[in-house]
matplotlib code that plots the C-alpha trace (Angstrom):
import matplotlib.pyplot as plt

x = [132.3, 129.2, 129.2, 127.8, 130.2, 130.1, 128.9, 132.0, 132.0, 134.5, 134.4, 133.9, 134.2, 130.7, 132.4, 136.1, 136.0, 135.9, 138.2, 136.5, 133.6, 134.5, 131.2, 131.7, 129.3, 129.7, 130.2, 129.2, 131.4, 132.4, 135.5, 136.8, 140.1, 140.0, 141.4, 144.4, 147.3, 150.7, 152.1, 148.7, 146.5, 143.6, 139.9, 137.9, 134.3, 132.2, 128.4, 125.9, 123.1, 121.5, 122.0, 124.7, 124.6, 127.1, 126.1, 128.4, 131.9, 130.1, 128.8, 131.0, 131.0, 133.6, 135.5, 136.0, 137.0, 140.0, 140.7, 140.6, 143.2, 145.2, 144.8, 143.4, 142.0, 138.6, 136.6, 132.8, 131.7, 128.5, 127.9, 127.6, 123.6, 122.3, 121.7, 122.7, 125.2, 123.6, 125.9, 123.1, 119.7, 117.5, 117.4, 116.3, 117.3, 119.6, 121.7, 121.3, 124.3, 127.1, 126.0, 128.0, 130.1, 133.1, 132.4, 131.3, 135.5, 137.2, 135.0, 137.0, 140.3, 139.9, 139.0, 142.0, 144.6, 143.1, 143.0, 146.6, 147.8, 145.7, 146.1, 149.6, 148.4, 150.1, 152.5, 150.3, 148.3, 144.9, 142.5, 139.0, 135.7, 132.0, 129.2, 127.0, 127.1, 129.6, 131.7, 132.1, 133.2, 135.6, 137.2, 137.2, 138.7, 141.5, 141.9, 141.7, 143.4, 146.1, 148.6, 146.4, 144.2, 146.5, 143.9, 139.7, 137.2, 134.5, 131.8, 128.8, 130.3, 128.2, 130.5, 129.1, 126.8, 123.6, 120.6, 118.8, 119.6, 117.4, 119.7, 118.0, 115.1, 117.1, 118.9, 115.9, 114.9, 117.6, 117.9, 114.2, 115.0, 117.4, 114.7, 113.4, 110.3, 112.7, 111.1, 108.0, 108.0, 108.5, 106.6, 103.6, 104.6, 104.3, 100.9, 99.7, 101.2, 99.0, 95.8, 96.6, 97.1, 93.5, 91.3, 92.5, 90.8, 87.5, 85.9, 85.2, 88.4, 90.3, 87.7, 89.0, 92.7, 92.7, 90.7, 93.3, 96.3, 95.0, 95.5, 95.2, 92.8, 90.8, 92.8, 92.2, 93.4, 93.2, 96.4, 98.8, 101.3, 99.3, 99.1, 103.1, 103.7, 101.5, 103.2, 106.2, 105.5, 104.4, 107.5, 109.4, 108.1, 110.2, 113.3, 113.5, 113.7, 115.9, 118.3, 119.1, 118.2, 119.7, 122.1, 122.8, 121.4, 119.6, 122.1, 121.5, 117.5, 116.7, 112.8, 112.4, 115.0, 113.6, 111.6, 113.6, 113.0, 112.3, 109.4, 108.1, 108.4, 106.6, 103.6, 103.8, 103.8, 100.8, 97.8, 96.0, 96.4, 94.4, 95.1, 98.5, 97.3, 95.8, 99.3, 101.1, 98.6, 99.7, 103.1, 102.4, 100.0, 103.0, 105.4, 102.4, 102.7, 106.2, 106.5, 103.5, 101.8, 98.2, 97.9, 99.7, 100.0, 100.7, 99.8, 102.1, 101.2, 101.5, 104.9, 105.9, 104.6, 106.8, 109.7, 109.3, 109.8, 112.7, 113.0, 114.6, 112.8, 110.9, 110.5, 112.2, 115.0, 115.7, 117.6, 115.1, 115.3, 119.0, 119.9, 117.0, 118.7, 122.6, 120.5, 119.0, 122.5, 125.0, 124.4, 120.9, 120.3, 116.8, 115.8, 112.9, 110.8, 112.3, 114.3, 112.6, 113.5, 111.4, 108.3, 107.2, 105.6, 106.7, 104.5, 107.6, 109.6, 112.3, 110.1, 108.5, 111.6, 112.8, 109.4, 110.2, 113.4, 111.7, 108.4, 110.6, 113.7, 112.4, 112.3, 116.2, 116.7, 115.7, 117.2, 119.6, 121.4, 121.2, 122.8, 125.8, 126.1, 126.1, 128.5, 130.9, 130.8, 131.9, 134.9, 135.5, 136.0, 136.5, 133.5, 134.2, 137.6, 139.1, 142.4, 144.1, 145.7, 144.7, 141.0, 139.2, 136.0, 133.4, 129.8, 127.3, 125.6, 122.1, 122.2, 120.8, 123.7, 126.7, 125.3, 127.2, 130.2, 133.5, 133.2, 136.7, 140.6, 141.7, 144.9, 147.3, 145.7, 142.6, 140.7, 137.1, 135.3, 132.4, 130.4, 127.8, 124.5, 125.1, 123.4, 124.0, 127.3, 126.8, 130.3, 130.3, 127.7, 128.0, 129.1, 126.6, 126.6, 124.2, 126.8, 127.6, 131.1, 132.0, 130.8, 133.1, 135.9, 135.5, 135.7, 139.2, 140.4, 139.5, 141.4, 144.7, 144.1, 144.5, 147.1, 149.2, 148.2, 148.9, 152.8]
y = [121.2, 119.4, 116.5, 117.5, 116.9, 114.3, 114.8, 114.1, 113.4, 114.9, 113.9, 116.5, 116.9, 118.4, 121.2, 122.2, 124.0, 121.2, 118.3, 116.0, 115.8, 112.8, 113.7, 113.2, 114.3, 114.3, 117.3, 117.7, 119.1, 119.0, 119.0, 120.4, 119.4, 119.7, 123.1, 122.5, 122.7, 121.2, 124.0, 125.7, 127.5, 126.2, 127.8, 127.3, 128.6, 128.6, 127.7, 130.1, 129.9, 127.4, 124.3, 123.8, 124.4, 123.1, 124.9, 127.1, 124.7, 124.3, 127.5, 130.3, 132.3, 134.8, 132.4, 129.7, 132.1, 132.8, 129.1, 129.2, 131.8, 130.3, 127.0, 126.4, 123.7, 124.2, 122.9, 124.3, 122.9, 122.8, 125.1, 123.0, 122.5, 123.6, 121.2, 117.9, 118.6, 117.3, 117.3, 116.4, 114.1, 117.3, 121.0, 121.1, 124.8, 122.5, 120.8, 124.3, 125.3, 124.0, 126.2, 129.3, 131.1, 130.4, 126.5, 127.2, 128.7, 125.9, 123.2, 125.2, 125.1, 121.8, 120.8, 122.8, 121.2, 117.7, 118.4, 119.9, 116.6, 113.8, 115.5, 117.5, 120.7, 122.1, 124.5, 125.8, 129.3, 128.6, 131.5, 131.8, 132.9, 133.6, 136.4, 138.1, 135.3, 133.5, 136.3, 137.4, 133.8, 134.1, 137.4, 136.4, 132.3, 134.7, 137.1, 134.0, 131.7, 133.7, 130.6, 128.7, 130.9, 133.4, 136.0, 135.9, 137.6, 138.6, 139.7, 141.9, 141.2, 142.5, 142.3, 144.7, 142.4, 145.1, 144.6, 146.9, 147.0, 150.5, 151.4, 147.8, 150.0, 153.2, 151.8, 150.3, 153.5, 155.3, 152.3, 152.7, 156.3, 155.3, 153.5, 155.3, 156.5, 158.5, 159.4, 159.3, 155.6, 156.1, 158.7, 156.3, 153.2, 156.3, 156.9, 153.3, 152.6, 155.4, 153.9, 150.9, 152.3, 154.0, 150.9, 149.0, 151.0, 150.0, 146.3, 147.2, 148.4, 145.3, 143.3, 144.6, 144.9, 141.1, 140.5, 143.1, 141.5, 137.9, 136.8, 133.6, 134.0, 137.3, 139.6, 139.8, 143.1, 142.2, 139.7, 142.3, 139.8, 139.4, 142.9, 143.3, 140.4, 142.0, 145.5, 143.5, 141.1, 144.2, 145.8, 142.3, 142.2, 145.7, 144.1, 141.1, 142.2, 145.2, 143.1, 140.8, 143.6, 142.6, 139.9, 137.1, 134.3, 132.7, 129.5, 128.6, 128.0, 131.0, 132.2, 136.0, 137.3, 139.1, 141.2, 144.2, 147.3, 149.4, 146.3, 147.1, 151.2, 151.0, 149.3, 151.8, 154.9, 153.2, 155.4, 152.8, 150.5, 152.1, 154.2, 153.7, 150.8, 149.4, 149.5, 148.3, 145.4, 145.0, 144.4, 141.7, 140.0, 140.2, 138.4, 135.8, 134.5, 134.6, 132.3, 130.0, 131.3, 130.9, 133.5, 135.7, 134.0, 136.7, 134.6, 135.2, 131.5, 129.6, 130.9, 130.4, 126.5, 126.2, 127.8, 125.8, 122.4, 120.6, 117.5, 117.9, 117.3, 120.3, 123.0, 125.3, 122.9, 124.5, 126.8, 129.3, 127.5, 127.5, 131.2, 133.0, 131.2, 132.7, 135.9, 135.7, 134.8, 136.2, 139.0, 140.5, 142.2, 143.1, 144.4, 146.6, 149.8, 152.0, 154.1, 157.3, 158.0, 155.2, 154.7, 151.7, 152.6, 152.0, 149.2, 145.9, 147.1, 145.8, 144.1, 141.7, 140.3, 140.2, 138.3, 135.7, 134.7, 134.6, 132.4, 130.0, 129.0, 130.2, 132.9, 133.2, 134.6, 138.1, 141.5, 141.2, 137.8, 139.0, 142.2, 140.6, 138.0, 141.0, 142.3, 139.4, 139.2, 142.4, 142.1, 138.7, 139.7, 143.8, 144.8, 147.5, 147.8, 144.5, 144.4, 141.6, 141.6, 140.5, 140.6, 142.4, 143.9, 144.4, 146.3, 147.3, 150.7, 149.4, 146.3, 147.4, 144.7, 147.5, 149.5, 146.9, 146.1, 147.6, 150.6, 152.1, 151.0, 150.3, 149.1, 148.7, 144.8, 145.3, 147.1, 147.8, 148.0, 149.9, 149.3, 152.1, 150.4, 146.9, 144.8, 141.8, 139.6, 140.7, 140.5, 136.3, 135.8, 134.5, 137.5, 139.0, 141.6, 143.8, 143.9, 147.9, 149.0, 149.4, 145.6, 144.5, 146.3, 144.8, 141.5, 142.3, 143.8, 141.1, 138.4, 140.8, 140.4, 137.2, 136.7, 138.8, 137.1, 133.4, 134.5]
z = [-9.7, -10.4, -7.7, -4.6, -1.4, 1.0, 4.4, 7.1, 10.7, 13.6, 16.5, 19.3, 23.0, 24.8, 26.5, 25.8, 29.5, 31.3, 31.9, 33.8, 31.2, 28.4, 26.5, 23.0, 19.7, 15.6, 14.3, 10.5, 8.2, 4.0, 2.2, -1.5, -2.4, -6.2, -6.1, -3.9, -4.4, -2.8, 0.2, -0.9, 2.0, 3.9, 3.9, 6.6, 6.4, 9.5, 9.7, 11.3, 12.6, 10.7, 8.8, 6.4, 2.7, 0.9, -2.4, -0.7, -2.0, -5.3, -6.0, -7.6, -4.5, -3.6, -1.0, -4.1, -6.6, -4.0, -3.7, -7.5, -7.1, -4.4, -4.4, -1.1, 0.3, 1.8, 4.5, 5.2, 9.1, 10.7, 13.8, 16.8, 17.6, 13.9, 11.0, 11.8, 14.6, 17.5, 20.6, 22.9, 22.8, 22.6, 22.6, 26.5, 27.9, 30.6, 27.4, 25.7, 28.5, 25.9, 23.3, 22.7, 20.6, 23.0, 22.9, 18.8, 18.4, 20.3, 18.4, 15.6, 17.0, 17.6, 14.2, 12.4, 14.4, 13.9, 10.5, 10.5, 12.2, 9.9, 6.7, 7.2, 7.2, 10.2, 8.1, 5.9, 6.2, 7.7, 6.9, 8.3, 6.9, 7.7, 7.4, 10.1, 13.5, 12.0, 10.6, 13.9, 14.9, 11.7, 13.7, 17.2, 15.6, 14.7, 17.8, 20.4, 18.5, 16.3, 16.4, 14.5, 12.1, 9.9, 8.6, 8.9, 6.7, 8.8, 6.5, 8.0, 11.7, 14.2, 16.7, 19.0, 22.0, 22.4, 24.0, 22.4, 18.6, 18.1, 15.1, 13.3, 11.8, 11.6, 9.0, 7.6, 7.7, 5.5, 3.5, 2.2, 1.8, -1.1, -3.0, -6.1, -4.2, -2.3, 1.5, 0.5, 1.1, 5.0, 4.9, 4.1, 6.3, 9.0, 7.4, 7.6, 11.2, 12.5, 10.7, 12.0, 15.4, 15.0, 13.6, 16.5, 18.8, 18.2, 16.8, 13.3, 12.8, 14.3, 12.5, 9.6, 9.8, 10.4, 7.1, 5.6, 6.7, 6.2, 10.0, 10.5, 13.6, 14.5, 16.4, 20.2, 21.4, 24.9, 24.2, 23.9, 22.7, 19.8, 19.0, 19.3, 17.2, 14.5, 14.5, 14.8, 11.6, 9.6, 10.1, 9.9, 5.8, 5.4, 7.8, 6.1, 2.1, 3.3, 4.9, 1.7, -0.5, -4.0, -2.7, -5.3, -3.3, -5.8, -6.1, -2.0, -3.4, -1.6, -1.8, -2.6, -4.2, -6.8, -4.0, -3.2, -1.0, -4.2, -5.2, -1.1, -1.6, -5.0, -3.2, -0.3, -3.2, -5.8, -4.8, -7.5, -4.5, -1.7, 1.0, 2.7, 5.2, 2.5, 0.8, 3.9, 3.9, 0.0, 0.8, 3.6, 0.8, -1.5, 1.6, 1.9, -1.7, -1.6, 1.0, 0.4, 3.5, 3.7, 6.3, 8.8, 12.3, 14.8, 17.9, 20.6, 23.0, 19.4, 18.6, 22.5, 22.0, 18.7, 20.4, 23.7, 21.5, 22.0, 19.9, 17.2, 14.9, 15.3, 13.4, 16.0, 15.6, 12.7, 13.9, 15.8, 19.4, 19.2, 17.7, 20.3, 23.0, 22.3, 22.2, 25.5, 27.0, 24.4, 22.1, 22.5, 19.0, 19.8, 16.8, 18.9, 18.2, 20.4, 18.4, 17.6, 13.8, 12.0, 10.8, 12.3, 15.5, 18.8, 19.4, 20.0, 22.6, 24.4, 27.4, 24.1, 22.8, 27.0, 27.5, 25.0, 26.8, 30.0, 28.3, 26.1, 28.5, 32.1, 34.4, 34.9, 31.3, 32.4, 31.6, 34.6, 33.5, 29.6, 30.2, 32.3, 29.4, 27.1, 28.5, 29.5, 25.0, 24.9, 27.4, 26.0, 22.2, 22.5, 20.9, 18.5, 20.3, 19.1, 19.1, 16.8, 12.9, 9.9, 10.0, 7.1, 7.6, 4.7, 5.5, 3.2, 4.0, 3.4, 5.8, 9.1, 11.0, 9.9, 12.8, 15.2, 12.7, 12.6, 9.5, 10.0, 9.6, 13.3, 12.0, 9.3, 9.3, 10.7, 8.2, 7.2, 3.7, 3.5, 0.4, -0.7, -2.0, -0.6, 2.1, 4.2, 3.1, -0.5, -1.4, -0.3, -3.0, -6.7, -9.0, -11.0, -14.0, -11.7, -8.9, -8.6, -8.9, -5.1, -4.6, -7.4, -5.9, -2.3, -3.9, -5.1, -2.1, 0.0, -2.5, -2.4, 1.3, 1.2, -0.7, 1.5, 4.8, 2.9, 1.2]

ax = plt.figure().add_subplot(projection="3d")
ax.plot(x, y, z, "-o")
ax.set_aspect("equal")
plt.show()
């Protein structure tokens, strides 16, 4: 398919919970009908966190190599809040009140039975996909609205609400173990967390980390914000290639690709480099370039300012404002230092991403309300206990987000794939002749799935 699809409009009420409010908004979603066909199924893939891409209908990913197969129709829509699906004048933390997943599913309900009604749809199998946020929203579209959704494919899933997502870096942890530097590559983050820890006692040292690690400003250790969000970014260089490790996402015009943990562990392992901070500080160089940064911002008030922006047209429009505000009330998924087995240091606890709530959206958003959100998710959905059919389940062991997913059959039709090697949402991405055996296979699985939800 070489034209790029047309952006549609749906209209939308503002909140599905409440009667008396007529508020309307546009919801943004695109269409492929080329590969239907007659009494075929529908696809309907959910947005994230994040604008829209719709390289995603003219791509050869996984889901359209099933509609190939099936000869589905297939709909891709916007998330409401993200991209350019604005149900309100601003991102204010007052008109943030209307965005949730629970709102997010019946925005989707809502959309499949208009689209059953205008377009004649209503008998045919309606099948749901997404991957990480919205592959939860994929297997909870199914479990709350099972007369209307016939099967989801909810890839790397966490959906387990935590507050404190300790395992984050313990998977990083093992995952960095499997590159061909083996454990010595943790063994030297461990090595150049503890320099790091030493040179910022005392001026010279702090002097020089910041020239090392190309801060954008000289580090002020008395702002002890500042000093988390450096051992925080540091580690975030390791998260963030670790995470997408290998994944094909070349065609979505992704940066970075070609980085992957065993590029980071070869660094960490080249004595030629320098001692192990000096590697450490290699690696965030290496980040840097890849990303066109001219330096490493780790100041805490500036990132609160971008955050506390609510036009927008801002940068923490993009998706930031929105997503740290459904985990303040919603999930959690701190991603902190407290776990003990990691190299990282200890040094971004939970009271720093629990400050960032409070300093962005107001005193309210404290511990107390997050963990009674948390928990409302979790009796809401099930957790790791859900309890619905049809629902497939596909991990990869070196994503850090399969510590909150579903890894074993709890059913006949709920099942799990766990895929040895593989990181976040690898199997929704273009094939590729690097793609190891167990990824290949998941692929398949998943389409027979289908199939048999869609007969």
């Amino acid at each position: 398919m070489s034209h790029e699809p047309v952006e549609k409009w749906l209209t939308q009420r503002l909140d599905h919970f409440n009667d008396a409010d007529l508020t309307t908004w546009k919801q943004r979603f695109f269409m492929r009908s080329d590969l239907y066909k007659a009494g075929g199924p529908v696809f309907l893939n959910i947005g994230g966190e994040g604008p829209l891409n719709s390289k995603w209908l003219s791509a050869e990913t996984a889901w359209i190599k099933y509609a190939e197969k099936y000869g589905a129709l297939c709909f891709l829509v916007e998330h409401r809040y993200y991209g350019k699906s604005h149900p309100t004048v601003d991102l204010s933390t007052e008109n943030l009140q209307h965005l949730s997943s629970e709102q997010a599913l019946a925005d989707l309900a809502y959309f499949r039975n208009y689209m059953a009604d205008k377009m004649n749809l209503t008998n045919s199998k309606w099948i749901a996909f997404g991957g990480s946020y919205s592959g939860n929203l994929a297997a909870w579209l199914r479990l709350k609205y099972p007369h209307l959704i016939d099967g989801a494919v909810a890839n790397s899933a966490p959906v387990l609400a935590k507050l404190n997502f300790t395992e984050y870096l313990e998977v990083v942890k093992a995952s960095l173990d499997t590159s061909h530097a083996g454990p010595s590559c943790n063994k030297n983050i461990q090595k150049a967390v503890s320099a790091m820890e030493e040179k910022l006692k005392t001026p010279e040292g702090q002097a020089e980390l910041s020239d090392l690690f190309q801060l954008c400003s000289p580090l002020d250790v008395s702002k002890v914000t500042d000093v988390e969000n450096f051992y925080s970014s540091a580690a975030g260089n390791f998260e963030g290639v670790v995470q997408y490790n290998k994944d094909n996402r070349e065609f979505e015009g992704a940066v970075g690709t070609n980085i992957t943990l065993d590029t980071l562990c070869d660094i960490m392992v080249d004595t030629d480099v320098g001692d192990p901070l000096t590697r450490y500080a290699m690696v965030n160089t290496v980040m840097l370039k890849t990303y066109q940064e001219p330096c490493l911002d780790i100041s805490y008030d500036a990132m609160i300012k971008d955050m506390r922006d609510t036009s927008w047209d801002s940068s923490a429009a993009e998706g930031g404002r929105q997503w740290v505000y459904q985990t303040c009330t919603e999930f959690g998924y701190y991603q902190t230092s407290d776990a003990d087995d990691q190299p990282f240091g200890h040094h971004f606890p939970l009271k720093f991403s629990l400050q960032q709530c409070r300093d962005i959206y107001g005193e309210q958003f404290n511990q107390t309300t997050l963990s009674s959100g948390i928990k409302s998710t979790n009796t809401n959905y099930g957790g790791l206990g859900i309890k619905t059919s049809n629902v497939v389940f596909p991990n990869g062991s070196i994503d850090p987000w399969h510590a909150l997913g579903i890894l074993k059959n709890l059913s006949e039709s709920v099942t799990a794939i766990y895929i040895h090697g593989t990181a976040h949402c690898a199997n929704m991405y273009p094939e590729s002749p690097d793609d190891v055996a167990e990824l290949k296979q998941a692929r398949i699985t998943i389409e027979n799935l289908v199939g048999k939800w869609i007969q």
